[in-house]
SETINU-520366 format. One record per residue (C-alpha): residue number from 0; chain; x, y, z. Coordinates in pm, 1 decimal. Layout:
<recs>
[NUM A [X Y Z]],
...
</recs>
This chain:
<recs>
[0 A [-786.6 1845.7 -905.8]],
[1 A [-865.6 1498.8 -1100.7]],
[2 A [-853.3 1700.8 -1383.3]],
[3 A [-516.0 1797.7 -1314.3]],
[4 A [-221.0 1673.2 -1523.1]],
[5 A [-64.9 1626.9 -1129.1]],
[6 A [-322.7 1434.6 -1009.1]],
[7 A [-172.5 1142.8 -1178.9]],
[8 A [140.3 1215.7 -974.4]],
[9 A [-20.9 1282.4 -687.3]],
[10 A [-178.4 900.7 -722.6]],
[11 A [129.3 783.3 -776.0]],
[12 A [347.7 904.8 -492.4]],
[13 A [264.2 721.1 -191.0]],
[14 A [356.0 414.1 -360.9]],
[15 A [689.8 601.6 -450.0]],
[16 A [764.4 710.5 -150.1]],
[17 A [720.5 350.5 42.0]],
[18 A [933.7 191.3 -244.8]],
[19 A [1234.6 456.6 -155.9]],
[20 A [1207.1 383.7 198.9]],
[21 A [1202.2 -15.0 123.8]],
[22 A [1535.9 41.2 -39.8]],
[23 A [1689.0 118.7 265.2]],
[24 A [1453.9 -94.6 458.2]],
[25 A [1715.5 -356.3 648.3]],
[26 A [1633.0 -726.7 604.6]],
[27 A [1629.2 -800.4 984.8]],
[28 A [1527.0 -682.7 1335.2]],
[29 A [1879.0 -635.5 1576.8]],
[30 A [1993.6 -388.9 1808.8]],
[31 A [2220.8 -224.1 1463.8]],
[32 A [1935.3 -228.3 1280.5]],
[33 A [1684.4 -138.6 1517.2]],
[34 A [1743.5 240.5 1468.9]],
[35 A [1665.7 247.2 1086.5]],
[36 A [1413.9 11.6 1110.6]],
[37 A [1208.8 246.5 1355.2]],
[38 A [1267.2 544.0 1215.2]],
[39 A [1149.5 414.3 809.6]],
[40 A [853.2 263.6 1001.8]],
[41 A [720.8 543.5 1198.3]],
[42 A [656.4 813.6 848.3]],
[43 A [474.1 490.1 721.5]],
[44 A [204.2 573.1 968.1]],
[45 A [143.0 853.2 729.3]],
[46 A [191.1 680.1 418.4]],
[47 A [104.6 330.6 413.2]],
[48 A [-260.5 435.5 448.4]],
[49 A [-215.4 673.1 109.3]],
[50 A [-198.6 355.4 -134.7]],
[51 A [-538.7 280.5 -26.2]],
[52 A [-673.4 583.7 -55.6]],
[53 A [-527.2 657.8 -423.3]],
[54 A [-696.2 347.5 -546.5]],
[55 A [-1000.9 456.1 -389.4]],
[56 A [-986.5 801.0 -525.9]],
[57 A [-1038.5 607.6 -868.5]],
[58 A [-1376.9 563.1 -789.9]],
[59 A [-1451.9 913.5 -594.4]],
[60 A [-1776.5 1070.6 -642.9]],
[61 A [-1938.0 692.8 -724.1]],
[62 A [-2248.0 564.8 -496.5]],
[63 A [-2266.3 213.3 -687.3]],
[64 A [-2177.1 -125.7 -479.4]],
[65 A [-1838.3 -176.2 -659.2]],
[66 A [-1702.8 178.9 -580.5]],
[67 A [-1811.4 110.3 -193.4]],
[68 A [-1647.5 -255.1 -282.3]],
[69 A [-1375.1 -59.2 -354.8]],
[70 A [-1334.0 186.0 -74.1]],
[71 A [-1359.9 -70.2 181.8]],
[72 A [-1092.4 -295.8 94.7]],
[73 A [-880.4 -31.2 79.7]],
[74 A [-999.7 133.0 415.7]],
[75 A [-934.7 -214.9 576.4]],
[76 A [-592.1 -248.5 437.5]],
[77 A [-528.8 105.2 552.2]],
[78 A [-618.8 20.0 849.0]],
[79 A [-440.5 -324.3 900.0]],
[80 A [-159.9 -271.2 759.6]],
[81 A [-94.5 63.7 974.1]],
[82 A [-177.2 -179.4 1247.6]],
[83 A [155.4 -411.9 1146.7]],
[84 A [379.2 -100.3 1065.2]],
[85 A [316.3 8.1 1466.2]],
[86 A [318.3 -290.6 1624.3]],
[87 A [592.5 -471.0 1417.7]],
[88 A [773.2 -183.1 1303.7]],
[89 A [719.9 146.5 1515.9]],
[90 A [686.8 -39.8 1848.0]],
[91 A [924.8 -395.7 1778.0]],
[92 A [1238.8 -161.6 1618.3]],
[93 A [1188.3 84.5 1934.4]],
[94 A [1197.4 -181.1 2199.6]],
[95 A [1472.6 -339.4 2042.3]],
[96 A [1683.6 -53.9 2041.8]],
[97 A [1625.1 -7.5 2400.8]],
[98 A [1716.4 -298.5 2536.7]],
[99 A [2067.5 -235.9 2396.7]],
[100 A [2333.9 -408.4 2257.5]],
[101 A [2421.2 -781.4 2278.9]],
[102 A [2098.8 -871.5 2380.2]],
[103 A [1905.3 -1184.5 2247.4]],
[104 A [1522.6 -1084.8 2132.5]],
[105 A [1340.9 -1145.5 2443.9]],
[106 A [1030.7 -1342.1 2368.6]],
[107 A [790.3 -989.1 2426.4]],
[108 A [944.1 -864.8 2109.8]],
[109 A [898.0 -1189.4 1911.0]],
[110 A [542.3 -1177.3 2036.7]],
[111 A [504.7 -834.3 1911.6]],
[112 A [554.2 -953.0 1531.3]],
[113 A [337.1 -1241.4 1580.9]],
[114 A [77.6 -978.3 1640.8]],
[115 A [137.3 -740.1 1375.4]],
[116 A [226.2 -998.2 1062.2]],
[117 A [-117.5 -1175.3 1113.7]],
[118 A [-246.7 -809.2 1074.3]],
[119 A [-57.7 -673.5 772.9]],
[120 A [-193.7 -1010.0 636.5]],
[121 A [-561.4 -897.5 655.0]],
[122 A [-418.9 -600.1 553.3]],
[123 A [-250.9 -702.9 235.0]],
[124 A [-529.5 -945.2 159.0]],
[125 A [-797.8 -626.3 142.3]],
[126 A [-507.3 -449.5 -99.4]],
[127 A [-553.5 -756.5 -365.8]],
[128 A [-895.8 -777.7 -322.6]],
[129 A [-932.7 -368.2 -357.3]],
[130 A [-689.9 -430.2 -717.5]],
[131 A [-911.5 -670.3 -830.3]],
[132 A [-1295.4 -526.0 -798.2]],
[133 A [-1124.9 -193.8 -901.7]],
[134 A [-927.0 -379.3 -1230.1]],
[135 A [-1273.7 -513.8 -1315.8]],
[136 A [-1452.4 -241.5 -1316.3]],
[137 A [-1158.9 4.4 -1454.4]],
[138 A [-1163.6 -248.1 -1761.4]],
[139 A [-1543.1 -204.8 -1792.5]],
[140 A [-1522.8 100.3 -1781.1]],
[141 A [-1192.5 220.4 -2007.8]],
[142 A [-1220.1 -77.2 -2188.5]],
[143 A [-892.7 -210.4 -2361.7]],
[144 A [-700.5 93.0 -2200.2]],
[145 A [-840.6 -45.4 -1834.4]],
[146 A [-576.4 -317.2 -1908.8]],
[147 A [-283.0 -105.1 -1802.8]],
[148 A [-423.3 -127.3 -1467.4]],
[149 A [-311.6 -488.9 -1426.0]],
[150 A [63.4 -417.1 -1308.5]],
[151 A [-193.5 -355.9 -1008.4]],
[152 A [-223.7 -718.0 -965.3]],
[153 A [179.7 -831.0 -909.9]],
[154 A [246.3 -513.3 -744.3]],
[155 A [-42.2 -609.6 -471.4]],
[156 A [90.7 -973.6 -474.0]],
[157 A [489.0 -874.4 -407.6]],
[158 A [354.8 -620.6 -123.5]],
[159 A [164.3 -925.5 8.9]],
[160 A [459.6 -1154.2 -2.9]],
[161 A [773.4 -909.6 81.0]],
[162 A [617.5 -615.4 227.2]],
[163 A [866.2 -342.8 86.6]],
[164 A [1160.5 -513.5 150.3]],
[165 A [1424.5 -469.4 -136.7]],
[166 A [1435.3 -589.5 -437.1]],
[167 A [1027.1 -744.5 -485.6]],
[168 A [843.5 -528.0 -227.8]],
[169 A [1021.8 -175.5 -397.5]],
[170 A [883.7 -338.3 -686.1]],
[171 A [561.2 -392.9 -531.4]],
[172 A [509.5 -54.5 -408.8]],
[173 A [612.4 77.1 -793.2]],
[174 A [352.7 -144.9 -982.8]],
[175 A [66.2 -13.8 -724.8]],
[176 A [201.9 376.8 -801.9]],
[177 A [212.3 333.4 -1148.5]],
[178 A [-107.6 161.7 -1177.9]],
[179 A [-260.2 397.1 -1021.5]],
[180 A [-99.4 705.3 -1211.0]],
[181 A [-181.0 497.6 -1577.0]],
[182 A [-580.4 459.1 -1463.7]],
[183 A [-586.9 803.6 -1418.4]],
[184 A [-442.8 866.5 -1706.1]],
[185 A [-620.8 659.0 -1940.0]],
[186 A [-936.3 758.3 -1756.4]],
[187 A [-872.5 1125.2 -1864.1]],
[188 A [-748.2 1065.9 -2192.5]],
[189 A [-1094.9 906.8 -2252.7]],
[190 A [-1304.9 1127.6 -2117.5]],
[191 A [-1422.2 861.3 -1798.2]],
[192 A [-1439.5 990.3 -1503.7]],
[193 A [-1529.8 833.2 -1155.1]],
[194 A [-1880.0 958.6 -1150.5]],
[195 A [-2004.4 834.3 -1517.7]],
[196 A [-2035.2 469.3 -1385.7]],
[197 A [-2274.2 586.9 -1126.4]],
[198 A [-2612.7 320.1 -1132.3]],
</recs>
């Protein structure tokens, strides 16, 4: 399959498919909003995970340090930040719309997100660090054509800042797809592939 002309693709879509659903992400928690905002949160549980696990799939078949570097940032933002799209998104948006119109956020549901942002922090602090150990060694590796891997770096950074609200975190979520689709790319093009940095 990495040998694929899809597999780029494949790489590519979670972070396509989270930047589509920031579009229509809405800006704030209410009872009109509360509908949307549950329903856009609660596929994430399938997909938020998928960014992390295309960036690890960069280094699949690898046993050295970095690649494990690698795959364990990205399990623990997989992790984490599923954590903050149930708690602040699945579970906040649901209870919200339940308790109907009209009604001021009771302080359970303002508790809620101060559970889940500290969370998707951890989470989206993992996601930079996975970018970075996996830029480095991409640019080892590939050399100069490692370098298109940096759109990594500001896509990780807008996630970490606006999450995939519209405009930055759809932007976000793009840069992390495409930067993941390009190293796969260039790594085929050249003939690297995960396994060859094995040590």
């Amino acid at each position: 399959m990495r040998e694929s002309r899809a597999y780029p693709l494949l790489l590519a879509l979670p972070g396509v498919v989270l930047a589509a659903a920031g579009l229509f992400h809405p800006t704030g928690l209410n009872y009109d909003t509360a509908q949307l905002w549950y329903l856009l949160h609660l596929p994430g549980l399938l997909v938020f995970p998928l960014v992390g696990w295309a960036l690890a799939d960069l280094v699949a078949g690898r046993r050295d340090v970095v690649a494990w570097v690698v795959r364990a940032t990205a399990y623990v933002y997989a992790t984490f930040y599923t954590a903050l799209d149930v708690v602040s998104g699945i579970g906040a948006g649901y209870v919200t719309r339940q308790l109907g119109p009209d009604v001021p956020r009771p302080e359970a549901v303002s508790l809620m997100f101060r559970i889940g942002t500290p969370l998707g922090e951890v989470g989206s602090w993992a996601l930079l660090a996975c970018v970075v150990v996996l830029l480095a060694d991409r640019v080892r590796a590939l050399g100069v054509g490692g370098l298109v891997g940096l759109v990594l770096l500001p896509g990780a950074w807008l996630v970490h800042t606006e999450h995939i609200f519209s405009p930055l975190g759809v932007l976000g979520m793009l840069l992390l797809g495409a930067g993941s689709a390009a190293l796969a790319v260039v790594a085929r093009r050249t003939g690297v592939i995960a396994h060859t940095s094995d040590r």
